[in-house]
C-alpha positions as semicolon CSV with decimal commas, in nm:
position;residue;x (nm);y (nm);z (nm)
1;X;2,797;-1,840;0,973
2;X;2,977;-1,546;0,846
3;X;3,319;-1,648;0,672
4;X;3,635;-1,515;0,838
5;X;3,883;-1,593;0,602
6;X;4,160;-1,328;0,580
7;X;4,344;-1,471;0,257
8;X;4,296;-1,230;-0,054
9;X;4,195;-1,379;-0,408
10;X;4,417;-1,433;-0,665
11;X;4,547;-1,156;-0,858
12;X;4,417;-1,167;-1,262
13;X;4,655;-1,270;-1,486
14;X;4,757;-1,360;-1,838
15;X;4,695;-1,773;-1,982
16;X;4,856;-1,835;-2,284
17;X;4,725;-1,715;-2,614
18;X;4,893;-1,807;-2,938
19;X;4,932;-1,553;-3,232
20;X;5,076;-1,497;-3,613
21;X;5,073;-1,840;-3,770
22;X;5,348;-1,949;-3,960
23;X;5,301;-2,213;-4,205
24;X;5,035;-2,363;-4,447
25;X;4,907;-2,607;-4,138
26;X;4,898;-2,321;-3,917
27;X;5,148;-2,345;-3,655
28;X;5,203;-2,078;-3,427
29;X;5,493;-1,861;-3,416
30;X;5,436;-1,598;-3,089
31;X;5,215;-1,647;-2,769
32;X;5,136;-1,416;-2,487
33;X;5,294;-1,593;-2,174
34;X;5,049;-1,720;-1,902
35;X;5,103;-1,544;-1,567
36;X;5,145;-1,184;-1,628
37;X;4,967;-0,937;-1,426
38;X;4,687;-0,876;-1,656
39;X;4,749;-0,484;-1,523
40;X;5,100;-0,504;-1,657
41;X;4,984;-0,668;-1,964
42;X;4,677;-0,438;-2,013
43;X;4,918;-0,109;-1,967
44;X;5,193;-0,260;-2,225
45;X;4,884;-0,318;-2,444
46;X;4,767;0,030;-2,421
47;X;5,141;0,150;-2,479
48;X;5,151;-0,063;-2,804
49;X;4,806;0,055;-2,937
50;X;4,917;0,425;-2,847
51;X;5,198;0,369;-3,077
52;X;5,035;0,198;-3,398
53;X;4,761;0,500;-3,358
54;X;4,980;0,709;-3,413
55;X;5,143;0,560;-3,733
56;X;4,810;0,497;-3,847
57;X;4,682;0,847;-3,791
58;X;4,945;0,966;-3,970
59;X;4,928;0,758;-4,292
60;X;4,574;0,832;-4,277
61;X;4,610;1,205;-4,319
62;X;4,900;1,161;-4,521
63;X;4,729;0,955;-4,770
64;X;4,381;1,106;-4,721
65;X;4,282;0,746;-4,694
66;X;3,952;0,612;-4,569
67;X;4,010;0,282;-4,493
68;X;4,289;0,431;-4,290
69;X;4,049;0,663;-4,090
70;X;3,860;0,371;-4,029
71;X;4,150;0,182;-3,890
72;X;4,191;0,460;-3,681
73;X;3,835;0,460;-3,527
74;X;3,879;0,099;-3,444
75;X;4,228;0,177;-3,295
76;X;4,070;0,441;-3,073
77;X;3,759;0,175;-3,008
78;X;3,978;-0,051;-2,919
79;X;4,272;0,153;-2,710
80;X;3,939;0,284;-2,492
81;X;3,813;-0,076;-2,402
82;X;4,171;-0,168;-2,299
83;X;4,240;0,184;-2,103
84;X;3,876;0,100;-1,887
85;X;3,930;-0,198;-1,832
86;X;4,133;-0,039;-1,468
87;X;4,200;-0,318;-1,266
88;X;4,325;-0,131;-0,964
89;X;4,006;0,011;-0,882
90;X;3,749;-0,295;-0,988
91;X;3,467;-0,105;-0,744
92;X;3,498;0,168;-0,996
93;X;3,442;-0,044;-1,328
94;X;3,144;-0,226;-1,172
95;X;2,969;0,111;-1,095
96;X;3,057;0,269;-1,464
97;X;3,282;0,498;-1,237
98;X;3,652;0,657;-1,325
């Protein structure tokens, strides 16, 4: 029997993930807070990486650094997997589409 249910799933969203311990025994400081949009939270992500890749670029050329450059190549690596990942259009993602 076919299932007629009308109800839509559950948007994605955030769970809490602690960051930047604090003390010897570890303690947390910051968290991300559960139950954020994950496409709000992916877009303020890609905002934030935007930002340190450009700082980053920057001191790279300034310095003519190559531990720099290669922060910058994992910035980019990283800023790509966040920008793909588009949750508006999942259809697209599942068929490598844009």
């Amino acid at each position: 029997m076919p299932n007629t249910s009308t109800s839509a799933a559950a948007p994605a969203v955030t769970r809490s993930i602690p960051f930047h311990t604090c003390s010897s025994d570890k303690t947390p400081l910051f968290a991300v807070l559960p139950g954020v949009p994950l496409e709000d939270a992916l877009e303020r992500a890609s905002c934030a990486l935007a930002a340190i890749l450009r700082i980053v670029q920057q001191a790279a050329a300034d310095h003519d650094d190559e531990i720099l450059f290669g922060a910058v190549f994992q910035l980019e690596a990283v800023k790509a997997i966040v920008d793909s990942a588009d949750l508006a259009t999942p259809t697209g993602n599942l068929e490598g589409g844009e």
